[in-house]
C-alpha positions, 0 to 999 in steps of 0.5 A: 479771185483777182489779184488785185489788192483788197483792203478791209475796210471798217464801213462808215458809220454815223456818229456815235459808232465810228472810231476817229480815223487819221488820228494816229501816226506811226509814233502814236501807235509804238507809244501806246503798244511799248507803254502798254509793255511797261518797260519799267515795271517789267523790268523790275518786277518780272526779271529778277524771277526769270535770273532767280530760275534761268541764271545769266542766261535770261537776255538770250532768252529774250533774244529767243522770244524775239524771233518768235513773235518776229516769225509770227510778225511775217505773215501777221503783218502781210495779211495785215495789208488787207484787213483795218479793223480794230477786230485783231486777232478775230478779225484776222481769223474771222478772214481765214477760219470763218464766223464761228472760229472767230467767235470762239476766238473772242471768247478767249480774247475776253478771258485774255485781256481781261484776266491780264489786267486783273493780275497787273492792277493788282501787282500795280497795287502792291507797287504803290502801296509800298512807294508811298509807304516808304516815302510818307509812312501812309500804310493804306490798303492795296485795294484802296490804291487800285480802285483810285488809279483804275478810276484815273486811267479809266477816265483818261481812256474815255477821255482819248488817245491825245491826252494820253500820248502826252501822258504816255510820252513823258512816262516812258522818256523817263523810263528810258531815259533810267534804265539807260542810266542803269547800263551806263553805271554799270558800263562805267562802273565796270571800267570796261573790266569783266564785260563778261558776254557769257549771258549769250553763250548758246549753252545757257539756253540748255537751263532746267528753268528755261520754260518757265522763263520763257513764259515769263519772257512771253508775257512782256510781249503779249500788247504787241497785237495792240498795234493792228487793234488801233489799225482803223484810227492809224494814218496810211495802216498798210504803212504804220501798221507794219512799222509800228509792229516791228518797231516795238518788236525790236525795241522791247526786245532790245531793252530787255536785252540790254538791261538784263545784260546791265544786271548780270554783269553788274552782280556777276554771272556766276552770282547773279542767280542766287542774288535773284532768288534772294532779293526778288524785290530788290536786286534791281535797285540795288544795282542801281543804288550801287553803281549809279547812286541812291538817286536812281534807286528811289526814281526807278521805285517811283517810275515803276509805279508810273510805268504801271499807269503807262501800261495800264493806260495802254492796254484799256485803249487797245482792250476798249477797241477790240471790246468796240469791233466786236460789239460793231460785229453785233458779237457783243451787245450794240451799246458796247459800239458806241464812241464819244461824240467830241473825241470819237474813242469808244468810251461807253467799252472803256467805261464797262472795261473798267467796272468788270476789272473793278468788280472782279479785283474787289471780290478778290481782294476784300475777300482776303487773297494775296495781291501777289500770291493768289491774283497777281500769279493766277490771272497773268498766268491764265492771260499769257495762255490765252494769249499763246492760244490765241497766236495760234488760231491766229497763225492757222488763220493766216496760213488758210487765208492765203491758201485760199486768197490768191492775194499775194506772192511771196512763199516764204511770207505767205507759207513758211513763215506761218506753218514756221509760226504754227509749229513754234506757237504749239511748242511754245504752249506745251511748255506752257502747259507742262510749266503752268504750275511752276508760274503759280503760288498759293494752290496751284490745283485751283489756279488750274482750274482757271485754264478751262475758262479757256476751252470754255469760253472759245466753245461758247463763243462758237456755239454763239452764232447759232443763237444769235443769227445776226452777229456778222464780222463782215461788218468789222472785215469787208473786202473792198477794191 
């Protein structure tokens, strides 16, 4: 094998089957993965949760999951250089591990990304139903809210990235632009007294709940794959691609980070635990009623709300695309590959995204289950595994390529760095497993039942290709040069 460098290349295509190439720059790319992170509904609705089980210590937390994903980013991110392919984490394993193991890795893709939306439209639908409740005393049903917004943001992913940029820019500006007004209150407020740092004293970490908060901590980073998912449409990928990553690895580890800090100190370290577990759903506004004014309350009610549009925006792109890769490697049904003709963006994949998310949140929801307590719970809970899971396959997957592939130099990128991320991901999914329960409510048995879906889904997708002869990932990943 020559060491000359080789990009993986999508082939051209024509019309209807190819994905507008140039169309996303670095800043496109980091809108759509931290928008998809929903800084805001995160914030608010998973942090009080990590307090209410890990005390002051949840920013170092963050901090900890950071370097995790950073680890995992080394290698992910040199291999990167010779795949574009809107395939992720399949087209990566695909690379290292060969046809049937990336097969099986879309299974679990599917069962991922499908179940994490299921549980976030219906956390979104509790969100907004208690907004406009609140605001105009309109006490309609949560499956009424869902199903009209997962209309709206269905239509805008057929619509394309453009239009959403736009959407998504403002949506988290604002975002941003609250939560530092946050800091700032609690700053100023504080005087500059009692600006305790105790939240990232190394003891901290030694918590009984640090596996549960470091699962909760995981979840707000499993979009981050969404910027080698766009990796076709991006402007010079072996460039923006890598940028973008880190970029928003910095970023959401910094704002969570950050504003957790905000929130310790504003209610005390030595308080802030009970209060959470207290007032799960208000501590946060509380915070900001108190030392900003009842302005920023209200306006952080009403971006949660957005910041849930914004990520779920964000996730139907990245999800449409894999859903496209796939079917281009005939591992999916072909229609599923086809874009719109003015806008080039996989429409008819947006489109079945969004029934099956819809099919499968009404027949929950109409049939009675908590929003929160059975769909929101079982369906992250089962996604964030999935995701681990998958990081896994991905790091193995990356160490063999470059074992095999003389492609590059560098031992630490090339074999620390991915035997390093191997070992974390296995630690990181034992505490998943062991922790599993501790994330659920209602009945914690049948919520574990979910997780065969898992072992399930990868089996079938590897037995797939002995049926179907024709699936061929060379299609999404062909060496070039």
């Amino acid at each position: 094998m020559s060491n000359t460098q080789h990009e993986v290349v999508v082939p051209p295509s024509v019309g209807e089957t190819h994905l507008k190439s140039n169309s996303l720059g670095f800043i496109g790319i980091a809108f759509f993965v931290v928008s998809a992170a929903a800084p805001m509904a995160a914030f608010v609705g998973a942090s009080p949760v990590i307090f209410s089980v890990m005390g002051p210590g949840v920013p170092l937390v963050y901090i900890l999951v950071a370097l995790v994903i950073a680890v995992f980013a080394v290698g992910y991110l040199k291999m990167s250089r010779h795949i574009v392919s809107a395939g992720g984490f399949v087209a990566y394993i695909s690379r290292g591990l060969g046809r049937h193991a990336a097969t099986g890795a879309a299974g679990i893709v599917l069962v991922t990304y499908i179940s994490l939306q299921v549980g976030l439209w219906a956390q979104f639908g509790v969100f907004a139903q208690q907004l406009v409740s609140r605001l105009f005393g309109l006490d309609l049903p949560v499956w009424v809210w869902v199903l009209a917004f997962l209309v709206i943001t269905t239509a805008l992913t057929m619509r394309g990235v453009d239009l959403n940029l736009r959407i998504l820019g403002v949506l988290l500006g604002l975002e941003i632009i609250a939560i530092a007004a946050l800091v700032i209150g609690v700053v100023a407020g504080s005087g500059g007294r009692d600006m305790s740092l105790v939240s990232f004293a190394p003891t901290q970490l030694f918590q009984p709940g640090l596996g549960v908060a470091v699962l909760f901590v995981f979840a707000c980073f499993t979009t981050f794959e969404a910027t080698t998912v766009f990796a076709e449409e991006a402007r010079e990928p072996r460039r923006t691609i890598p940028r973008a990553l880190f970029a928003v690895i910095v970023f959401v580890g910094v704002f969570y980070t950050v504003a957790t800090w905000a929130v310790s100190v504003a209610v005390g370290p030595d308080k802030v635990q009970d209060a959470a577990t207290n007032d799960l759903a208000g501590i946060i506004f509380s915070v900001a009623g108190k030392y900003v004014g009842p302005w920023l309350d209200i306006t952080m009610q009403v971006l949660v709300v957005s910041s849930f549009i914004a990520m779920l925006i964000g996730v139907q792109n990245m999800f449409s695309r894999y859903v496209f890769a796939l079917a281009w490697g005939r591992a999916l049904p072909k229609q599923l590959s086809r874009v719109s003709r003015k806008s080039q963006v996989p429409a008819t994949a947006a489109l079945v995204n969004g029934i099956v998310i819809a099919v499968i949140l009404m027949a929950f929801l109409w049939s009675g289950a908590d929003p929160i307590v059975i769909v929101f719970s079982w369906f992250v809970a089962l996604g964030t595994v999935g995701f681990i899971v998958m990081m896994g396959f991905a790091s193995v997957s990356i160490l063999v390529f470059f074992i095999r592939e003389k492609l590059e130099r560098g031992f630490w990128s090339t074999r620390v760095a991915p035997i390093a991320a191997i070992v974390l991901m296995v630690t990181v999914l034992v505490i998943a497993i062991a922790n599993y329960d501790s994330m659920l409510s209602g009945d914690g048995s049948i919520a574990r039942q979910l997780l065969w879906f898992i072992p399930v889904a990868f089996a079938a997708g590897a037995l797939l290709p002995l049926v179907k002869k024709d699936i061929d990932f060379d299609r999404i990943v062909a060496a070039g040069g």
